[in-house]
Rosetta silent file (secondary structure, phi, psi, omega in degrees, C-alpha in Angstrom):
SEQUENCE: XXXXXXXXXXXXXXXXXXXXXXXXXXXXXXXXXXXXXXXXXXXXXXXXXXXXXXXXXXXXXXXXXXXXXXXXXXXXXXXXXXXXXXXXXXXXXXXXXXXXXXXXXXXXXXXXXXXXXXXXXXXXXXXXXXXXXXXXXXXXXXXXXXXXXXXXXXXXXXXXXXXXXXXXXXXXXXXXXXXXXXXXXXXXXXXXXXXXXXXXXXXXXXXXXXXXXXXXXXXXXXXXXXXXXXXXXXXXX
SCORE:     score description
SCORE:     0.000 S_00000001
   1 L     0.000  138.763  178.204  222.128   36.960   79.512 S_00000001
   2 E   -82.879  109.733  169.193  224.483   38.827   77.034 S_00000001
   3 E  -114.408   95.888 -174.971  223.467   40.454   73.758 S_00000001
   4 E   -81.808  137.052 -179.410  226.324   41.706   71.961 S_00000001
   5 E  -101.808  162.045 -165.813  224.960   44.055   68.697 S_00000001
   6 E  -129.606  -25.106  174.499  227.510   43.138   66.526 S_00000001
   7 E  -142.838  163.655 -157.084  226.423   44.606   62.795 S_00000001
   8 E  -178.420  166.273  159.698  224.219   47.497   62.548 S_00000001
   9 L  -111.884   24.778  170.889  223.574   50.823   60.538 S_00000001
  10 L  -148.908  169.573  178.527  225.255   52.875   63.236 S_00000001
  11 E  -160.605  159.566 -165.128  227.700   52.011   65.336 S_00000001
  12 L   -90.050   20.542  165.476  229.347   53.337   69.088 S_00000001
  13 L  -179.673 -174.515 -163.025  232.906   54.238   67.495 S_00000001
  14 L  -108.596   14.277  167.431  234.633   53.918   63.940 S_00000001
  15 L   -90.010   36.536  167.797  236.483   50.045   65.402 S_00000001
  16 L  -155.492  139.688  174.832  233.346   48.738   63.906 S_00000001
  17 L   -67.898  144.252  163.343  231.786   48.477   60.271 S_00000001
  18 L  -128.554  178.344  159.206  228.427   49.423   59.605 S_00000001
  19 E   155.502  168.099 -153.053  226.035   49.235   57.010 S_00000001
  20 E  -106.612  171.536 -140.772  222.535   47.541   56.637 S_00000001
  21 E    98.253  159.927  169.623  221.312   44.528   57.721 S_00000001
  22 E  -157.104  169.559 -175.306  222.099   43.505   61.327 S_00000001
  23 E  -172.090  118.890  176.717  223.341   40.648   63.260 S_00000001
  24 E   -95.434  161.764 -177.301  223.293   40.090   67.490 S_00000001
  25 E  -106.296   89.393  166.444  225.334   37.984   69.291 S_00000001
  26 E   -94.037  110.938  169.531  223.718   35.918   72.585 S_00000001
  27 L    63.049   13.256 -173.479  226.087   34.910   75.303 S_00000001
  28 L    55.956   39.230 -163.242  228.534   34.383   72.464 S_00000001
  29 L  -140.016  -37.172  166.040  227.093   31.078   71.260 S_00000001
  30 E  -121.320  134.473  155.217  224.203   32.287   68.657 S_00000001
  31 E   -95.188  101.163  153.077  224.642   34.478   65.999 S_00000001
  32 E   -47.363   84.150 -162.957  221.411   36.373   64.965 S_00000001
  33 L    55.569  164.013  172.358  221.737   37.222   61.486 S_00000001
  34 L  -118.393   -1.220  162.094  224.882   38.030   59.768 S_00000001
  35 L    96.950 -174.483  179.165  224.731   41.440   58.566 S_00000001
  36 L   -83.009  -63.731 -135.212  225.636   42.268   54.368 S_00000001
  37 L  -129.993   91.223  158.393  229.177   41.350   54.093 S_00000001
  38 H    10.335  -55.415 -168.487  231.065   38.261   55.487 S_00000001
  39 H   -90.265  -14.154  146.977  234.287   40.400   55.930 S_00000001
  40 H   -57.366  -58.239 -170.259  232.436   42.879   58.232 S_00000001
  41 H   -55.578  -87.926 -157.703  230.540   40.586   60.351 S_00000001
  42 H   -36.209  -50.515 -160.600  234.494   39.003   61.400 S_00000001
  43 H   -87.670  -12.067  169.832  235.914   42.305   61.963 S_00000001
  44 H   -61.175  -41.105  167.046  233.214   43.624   63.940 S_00000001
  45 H   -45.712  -62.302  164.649  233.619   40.309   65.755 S_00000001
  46 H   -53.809  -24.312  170.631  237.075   40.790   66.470 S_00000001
  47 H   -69.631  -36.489  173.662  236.699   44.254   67.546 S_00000001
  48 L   -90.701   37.354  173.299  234.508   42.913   70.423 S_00000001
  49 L    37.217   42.924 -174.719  237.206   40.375   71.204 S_00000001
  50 L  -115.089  149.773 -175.931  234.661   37.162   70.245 S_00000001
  51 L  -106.070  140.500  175.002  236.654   34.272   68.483 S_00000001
  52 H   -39.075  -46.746 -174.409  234.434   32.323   65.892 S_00000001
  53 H   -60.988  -29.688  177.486  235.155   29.254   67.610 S_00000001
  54 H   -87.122   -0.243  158.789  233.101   29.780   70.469 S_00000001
  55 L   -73.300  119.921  173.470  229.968   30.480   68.280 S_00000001
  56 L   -94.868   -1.826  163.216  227.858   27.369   68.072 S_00000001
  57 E  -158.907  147.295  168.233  224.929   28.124   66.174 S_00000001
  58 E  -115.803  133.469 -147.581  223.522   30.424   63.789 S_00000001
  59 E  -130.351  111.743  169.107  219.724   31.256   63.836 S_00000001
  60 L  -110.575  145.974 -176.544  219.007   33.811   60.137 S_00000001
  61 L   -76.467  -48.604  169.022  215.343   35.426   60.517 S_00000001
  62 L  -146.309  179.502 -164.845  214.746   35.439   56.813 S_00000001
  63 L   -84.049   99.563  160.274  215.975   34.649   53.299 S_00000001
  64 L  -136.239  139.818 -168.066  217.297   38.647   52.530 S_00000001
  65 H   -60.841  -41.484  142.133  220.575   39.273   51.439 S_00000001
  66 H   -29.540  -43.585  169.393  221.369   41.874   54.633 S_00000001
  67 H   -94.747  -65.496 -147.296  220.847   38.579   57.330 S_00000001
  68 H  -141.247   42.198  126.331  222.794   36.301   56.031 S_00000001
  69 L   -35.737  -39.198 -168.174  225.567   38.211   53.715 S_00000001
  70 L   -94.238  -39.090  179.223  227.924   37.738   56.200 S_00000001
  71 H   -23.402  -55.616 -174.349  226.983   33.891   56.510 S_00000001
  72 H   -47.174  -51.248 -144.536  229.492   32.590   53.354 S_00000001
  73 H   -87.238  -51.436  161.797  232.728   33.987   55.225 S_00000001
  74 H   -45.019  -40.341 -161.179  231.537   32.065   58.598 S_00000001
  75 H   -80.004  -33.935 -179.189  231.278   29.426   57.047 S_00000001
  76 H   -45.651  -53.135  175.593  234.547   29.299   55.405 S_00000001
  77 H   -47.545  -37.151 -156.785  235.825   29.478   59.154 S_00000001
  78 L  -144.596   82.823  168.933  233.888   27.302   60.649 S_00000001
  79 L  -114.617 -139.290 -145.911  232.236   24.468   58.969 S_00000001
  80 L    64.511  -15.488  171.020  229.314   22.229   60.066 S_00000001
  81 L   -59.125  136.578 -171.537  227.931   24.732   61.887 S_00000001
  82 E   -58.994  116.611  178.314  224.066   24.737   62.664 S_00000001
  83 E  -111.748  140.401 -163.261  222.624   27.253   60.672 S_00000001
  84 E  -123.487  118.201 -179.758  218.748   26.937   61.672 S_00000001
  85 E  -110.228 -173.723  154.353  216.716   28.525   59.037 S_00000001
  86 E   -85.414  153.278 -172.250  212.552   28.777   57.738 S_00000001
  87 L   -88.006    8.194  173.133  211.847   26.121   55.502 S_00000001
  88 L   -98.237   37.069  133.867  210.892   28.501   52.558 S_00000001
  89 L   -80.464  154.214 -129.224  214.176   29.350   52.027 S_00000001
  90 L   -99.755  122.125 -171.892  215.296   29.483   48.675 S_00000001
  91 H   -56.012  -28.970 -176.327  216.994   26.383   47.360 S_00000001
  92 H   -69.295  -31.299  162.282  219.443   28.152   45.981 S_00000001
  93 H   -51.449  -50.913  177.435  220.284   29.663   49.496 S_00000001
  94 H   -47.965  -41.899  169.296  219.980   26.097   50.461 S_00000001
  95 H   -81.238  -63.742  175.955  222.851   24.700   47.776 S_00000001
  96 H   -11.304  -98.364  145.474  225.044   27.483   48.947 S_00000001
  97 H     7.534  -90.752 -167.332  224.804   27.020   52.302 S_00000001
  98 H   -63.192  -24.074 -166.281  225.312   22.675   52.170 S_00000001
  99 H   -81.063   -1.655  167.570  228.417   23.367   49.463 S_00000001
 100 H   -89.486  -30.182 -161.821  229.842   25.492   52.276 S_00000001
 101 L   118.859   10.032  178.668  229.291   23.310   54.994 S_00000001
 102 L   -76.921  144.957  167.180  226.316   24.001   56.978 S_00000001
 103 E   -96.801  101.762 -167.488  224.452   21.882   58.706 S_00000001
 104 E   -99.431 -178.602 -160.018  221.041   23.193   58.395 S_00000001
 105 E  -131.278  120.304  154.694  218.292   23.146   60.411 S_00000001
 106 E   -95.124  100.561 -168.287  214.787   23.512   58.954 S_00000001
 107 E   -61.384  129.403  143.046  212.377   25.520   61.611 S_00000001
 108 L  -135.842   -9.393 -172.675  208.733   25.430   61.227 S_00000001
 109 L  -109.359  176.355  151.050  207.660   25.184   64.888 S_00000001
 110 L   -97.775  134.278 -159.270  209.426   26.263   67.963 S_00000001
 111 E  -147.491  144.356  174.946  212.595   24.949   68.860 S_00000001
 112 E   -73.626  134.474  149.655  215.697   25.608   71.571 S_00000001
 113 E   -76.012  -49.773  151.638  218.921   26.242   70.080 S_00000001
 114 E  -127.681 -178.003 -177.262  220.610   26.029   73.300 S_00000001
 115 L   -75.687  147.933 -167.859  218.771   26.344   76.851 S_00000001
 116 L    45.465   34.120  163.352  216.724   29.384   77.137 S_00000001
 117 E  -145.728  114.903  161.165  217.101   30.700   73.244 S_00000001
 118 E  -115.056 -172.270 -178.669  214.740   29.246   70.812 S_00000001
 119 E  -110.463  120.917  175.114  213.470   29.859   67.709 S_00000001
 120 L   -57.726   -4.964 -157.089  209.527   31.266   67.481 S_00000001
 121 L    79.599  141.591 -164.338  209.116   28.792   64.532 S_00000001
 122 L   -76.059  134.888  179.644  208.528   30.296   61.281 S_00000001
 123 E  -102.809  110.617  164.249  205.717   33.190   61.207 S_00000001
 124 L   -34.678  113.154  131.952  203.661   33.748   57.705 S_00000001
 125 L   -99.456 -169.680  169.035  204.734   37.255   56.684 S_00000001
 126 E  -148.470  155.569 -163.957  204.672   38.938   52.934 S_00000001
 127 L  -156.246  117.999 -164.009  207.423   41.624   51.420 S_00000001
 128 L    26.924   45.366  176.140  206.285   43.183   48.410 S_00000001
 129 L    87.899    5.850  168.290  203.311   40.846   47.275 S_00000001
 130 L  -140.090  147.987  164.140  205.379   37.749   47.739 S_00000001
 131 E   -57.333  131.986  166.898  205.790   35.257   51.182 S_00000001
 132 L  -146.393   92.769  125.060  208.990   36.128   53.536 S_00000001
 133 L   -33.735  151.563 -179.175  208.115   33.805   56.182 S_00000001
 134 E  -177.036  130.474 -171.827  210.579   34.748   59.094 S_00000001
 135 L   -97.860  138.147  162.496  211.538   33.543   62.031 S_00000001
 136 L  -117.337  166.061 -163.909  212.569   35.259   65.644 S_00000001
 137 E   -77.192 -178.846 -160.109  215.132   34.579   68.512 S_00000001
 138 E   178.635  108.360  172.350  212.685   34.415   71.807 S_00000001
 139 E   -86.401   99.353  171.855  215.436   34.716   75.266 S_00000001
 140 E   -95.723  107.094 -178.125  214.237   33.152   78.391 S_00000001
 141 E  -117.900 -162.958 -176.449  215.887   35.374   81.135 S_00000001
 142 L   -97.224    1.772  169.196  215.132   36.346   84.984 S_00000001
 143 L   -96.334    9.492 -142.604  213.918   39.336   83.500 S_00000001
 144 E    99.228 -168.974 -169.014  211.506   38.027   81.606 S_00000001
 145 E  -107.226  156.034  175.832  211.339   37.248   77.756 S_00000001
 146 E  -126.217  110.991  165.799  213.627   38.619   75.360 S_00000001
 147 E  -116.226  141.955  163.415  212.728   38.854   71.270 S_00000001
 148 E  -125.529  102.575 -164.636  214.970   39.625   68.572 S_00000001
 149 L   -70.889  136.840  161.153  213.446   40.646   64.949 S_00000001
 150 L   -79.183  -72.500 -143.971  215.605   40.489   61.622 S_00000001
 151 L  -129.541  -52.595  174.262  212.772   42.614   59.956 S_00000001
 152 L    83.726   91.767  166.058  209.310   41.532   61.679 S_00000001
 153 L  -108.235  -19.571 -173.510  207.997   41.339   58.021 S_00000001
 154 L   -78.913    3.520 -172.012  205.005   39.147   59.190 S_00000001
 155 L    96.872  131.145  171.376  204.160   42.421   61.645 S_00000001
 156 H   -59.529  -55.003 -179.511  205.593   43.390   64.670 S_00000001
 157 H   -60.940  -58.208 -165.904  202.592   43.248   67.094 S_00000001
 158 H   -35.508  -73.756 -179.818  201.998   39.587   64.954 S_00000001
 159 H   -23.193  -53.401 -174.876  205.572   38.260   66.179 S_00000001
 160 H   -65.210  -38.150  142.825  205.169   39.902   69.585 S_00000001
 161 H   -43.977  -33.621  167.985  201.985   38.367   70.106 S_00000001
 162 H   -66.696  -38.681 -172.698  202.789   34.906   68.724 S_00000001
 163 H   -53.435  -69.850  179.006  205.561   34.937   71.849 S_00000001
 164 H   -29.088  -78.442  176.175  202.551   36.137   74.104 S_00000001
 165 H   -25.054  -66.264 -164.966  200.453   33.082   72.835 S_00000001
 166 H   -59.012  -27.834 -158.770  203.173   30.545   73.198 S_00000001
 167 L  -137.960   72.099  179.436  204.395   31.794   76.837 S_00000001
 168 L   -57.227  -24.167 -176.295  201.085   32.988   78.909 S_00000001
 169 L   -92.422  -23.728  173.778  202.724   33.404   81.877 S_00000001
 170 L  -105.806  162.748 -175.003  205.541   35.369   81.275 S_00000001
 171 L   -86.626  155.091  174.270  206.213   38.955   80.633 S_00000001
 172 E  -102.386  120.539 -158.002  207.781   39.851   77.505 S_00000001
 173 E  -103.967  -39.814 -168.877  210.382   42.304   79.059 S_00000001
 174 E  -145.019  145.107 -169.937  212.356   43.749   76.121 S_00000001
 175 E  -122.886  138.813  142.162  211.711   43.397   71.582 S_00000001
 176 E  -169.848  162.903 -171.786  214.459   44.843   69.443 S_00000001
 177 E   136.689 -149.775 -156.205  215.839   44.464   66.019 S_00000001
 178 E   -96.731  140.514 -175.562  214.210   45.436   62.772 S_00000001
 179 L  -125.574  -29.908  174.582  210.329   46.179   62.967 S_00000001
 180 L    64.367   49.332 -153.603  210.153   47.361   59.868 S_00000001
 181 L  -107.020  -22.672  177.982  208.250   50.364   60.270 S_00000001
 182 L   -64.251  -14.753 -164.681  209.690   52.658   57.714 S_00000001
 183 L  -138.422   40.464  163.950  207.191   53.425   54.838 S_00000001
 184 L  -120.111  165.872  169.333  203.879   53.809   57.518 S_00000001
 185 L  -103.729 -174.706 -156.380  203.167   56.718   58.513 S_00000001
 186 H   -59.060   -6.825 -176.270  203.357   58.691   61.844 S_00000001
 187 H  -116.266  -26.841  171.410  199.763   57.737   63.282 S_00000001
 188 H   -71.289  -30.569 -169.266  200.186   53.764   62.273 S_00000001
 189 H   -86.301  -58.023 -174.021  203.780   53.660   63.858 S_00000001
 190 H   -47.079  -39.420  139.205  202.072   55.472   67.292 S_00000001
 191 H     3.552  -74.430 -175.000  199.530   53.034   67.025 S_00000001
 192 H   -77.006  -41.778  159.514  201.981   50.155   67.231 S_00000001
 193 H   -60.761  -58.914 -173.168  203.642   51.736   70.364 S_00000001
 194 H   -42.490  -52.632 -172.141  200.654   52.287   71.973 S_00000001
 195 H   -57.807  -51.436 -176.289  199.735   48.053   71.379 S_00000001
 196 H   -50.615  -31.069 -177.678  203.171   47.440   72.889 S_00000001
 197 H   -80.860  -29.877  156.797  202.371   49.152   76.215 S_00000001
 198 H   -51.353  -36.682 -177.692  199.332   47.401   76.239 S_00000001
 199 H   -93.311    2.543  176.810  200.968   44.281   75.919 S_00000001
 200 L    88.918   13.534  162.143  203.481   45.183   78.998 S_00000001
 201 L   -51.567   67.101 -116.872  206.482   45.233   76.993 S_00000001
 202 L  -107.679   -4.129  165.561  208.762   47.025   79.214 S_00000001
 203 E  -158.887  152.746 -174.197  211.684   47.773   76.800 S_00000001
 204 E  -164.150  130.562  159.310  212.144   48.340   72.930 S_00000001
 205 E  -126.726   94.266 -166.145  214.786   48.742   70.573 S_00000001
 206 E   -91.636  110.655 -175.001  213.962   49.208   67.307 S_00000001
 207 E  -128.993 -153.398  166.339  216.425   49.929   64.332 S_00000001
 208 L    63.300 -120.293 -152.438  217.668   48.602   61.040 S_00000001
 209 L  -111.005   31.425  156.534  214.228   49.004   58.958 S_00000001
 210 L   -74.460  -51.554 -122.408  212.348   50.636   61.768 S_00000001
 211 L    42.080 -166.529  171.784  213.343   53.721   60.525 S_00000001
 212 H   -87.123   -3.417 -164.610  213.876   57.137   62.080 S_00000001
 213 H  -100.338  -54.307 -167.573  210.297   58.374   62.485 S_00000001
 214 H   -46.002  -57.686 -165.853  209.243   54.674   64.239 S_00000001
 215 H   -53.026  -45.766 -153.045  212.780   55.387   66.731 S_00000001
 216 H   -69.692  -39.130 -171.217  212.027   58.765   67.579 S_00000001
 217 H   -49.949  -62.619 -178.914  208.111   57.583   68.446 S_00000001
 218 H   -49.704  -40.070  150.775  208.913   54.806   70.276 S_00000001
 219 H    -4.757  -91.982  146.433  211.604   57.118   72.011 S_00000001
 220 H    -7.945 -109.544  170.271  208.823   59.576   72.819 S_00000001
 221 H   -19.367  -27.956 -170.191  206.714   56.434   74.250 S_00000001
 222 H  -117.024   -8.365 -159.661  209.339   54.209   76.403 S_00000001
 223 H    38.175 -107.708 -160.863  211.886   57.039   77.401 S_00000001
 224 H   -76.654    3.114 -178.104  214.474   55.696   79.557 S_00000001
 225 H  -128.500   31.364  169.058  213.342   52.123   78.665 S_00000001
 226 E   -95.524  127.698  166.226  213.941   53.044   74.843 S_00000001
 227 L   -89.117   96.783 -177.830  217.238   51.043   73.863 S_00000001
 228 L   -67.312  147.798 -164.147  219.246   53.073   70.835 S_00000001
 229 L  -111.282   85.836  179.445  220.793   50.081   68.830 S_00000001
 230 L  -119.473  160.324  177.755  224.434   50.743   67.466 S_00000001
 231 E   -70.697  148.434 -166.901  226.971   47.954   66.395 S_00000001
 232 L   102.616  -32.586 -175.747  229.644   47.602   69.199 S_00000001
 233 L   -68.763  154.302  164.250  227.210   47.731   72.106 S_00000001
 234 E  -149.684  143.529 -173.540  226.447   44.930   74.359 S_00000001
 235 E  -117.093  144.514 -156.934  223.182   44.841   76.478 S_00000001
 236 E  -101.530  143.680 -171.904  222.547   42.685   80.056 S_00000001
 237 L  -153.818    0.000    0.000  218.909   41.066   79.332 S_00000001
């Protein structure tokens, strides 16, 4: 299975926008998040030669302006498309959204988007003293499970661990996206790598609102089976 990163806050050459927020690509059929700015997302797309038309669904992890900024501009392109959200998204996201043309999808459980990429179902988190419920993308491959975090606002280990719960049997082979990681400090982020090795996680790429102290630990912890995240890239899962 194919994971194209497609928006990012770095990127592998200067034929792609960056800038925060993020948004993956799988197998060129879901679109993770969308990134800030509608006219980004498309040219990053086009830099990696994927045409709009062959996306068929759109999965955003939570209501923040950075996932699904880019959303309005898809839509103009393309509508009806399934955008599968949490159901505490914000009605006003919600009038947006139908006066564009989405067909949305309200998550609260877990559900396939297409075969072997669901949705975890929406996960309780909180973001400054208020609920950001938030949902992640959850890969069934021959390697093993694949998750991909917007933010992880409900907790990283939570998320990673709901996957565990749902899917006893399988390994969780590789996590990446935003962990959200940035304002703990250096013995709480070590902490959280340490729980990951414990749980047999065998690859991790953490960016976006990981920060730089979380990347370098987890560096430090997975070595060669730490994934650096830049827009442009595309990763075999």
């Amino acid at each position: 299975m194919n994971i194209k990163v497609i928006f990012d806050k770095s990127a592998l050459n200067n034929d792609f926008r960056t800038g925060w927020g993020l948004s993956f690509l799988v197998d060129d059929r879901v679109l993770f998040d969308t990134g800030e700015k509608g006219e980004w997302l498309l040219q990053n797309l086009s830099a990696l030669g994927v045409g709009i038309d062959k996306i068929e669904a759109v999965v955003i992890s939570h209501d923040h302006w950075d996932h699904w900024g880019g959303l309005w501009e898809l839509l103009k392109h393309k509508k009806g498309m399934p955008v599968y959200i949490c159901p505490n998204f914000s009605r006003e996201f919600k009038d947006r959204a139908g006066k564009l043309g989405a067909r949305l999808i309200e998550i609260e459980r877990s559900a396939q988007i297409i075969p072997d990429v669901f949705s975890t179902g929406e996960i309780a988190g909180a973001y400054h003293g208020k609920c950001m419920a938030e949902q992640a993308a959850l890969l069934k491959t021959k390697n093993g499970l694949t998750v991909i975090t917007g933010c992880a606002h409900p907790g990283i280990l939570k998320m990673a661990g709901k996957v565990k719960i749902k899917f006893p049997n399988e390994q969780v082979y590789f996590v990446l996206g935003g962990f959200h990681l940035v304002e703990l400090d250096k013995r709480a982020i070590e902490i959280i790598a340490e729980e990951f090795k414990k749980m047999g996680i065998k690859k991790c790429g953490p960016t976006h609102c990981s920060g730089e102290a979380a990347e370098g630990i987890f560096k430090e912890y997975y070595g060669e089976d730490f994934v650096s995240i830049k827009a442009g890239q595309e990763i075999e899962v």
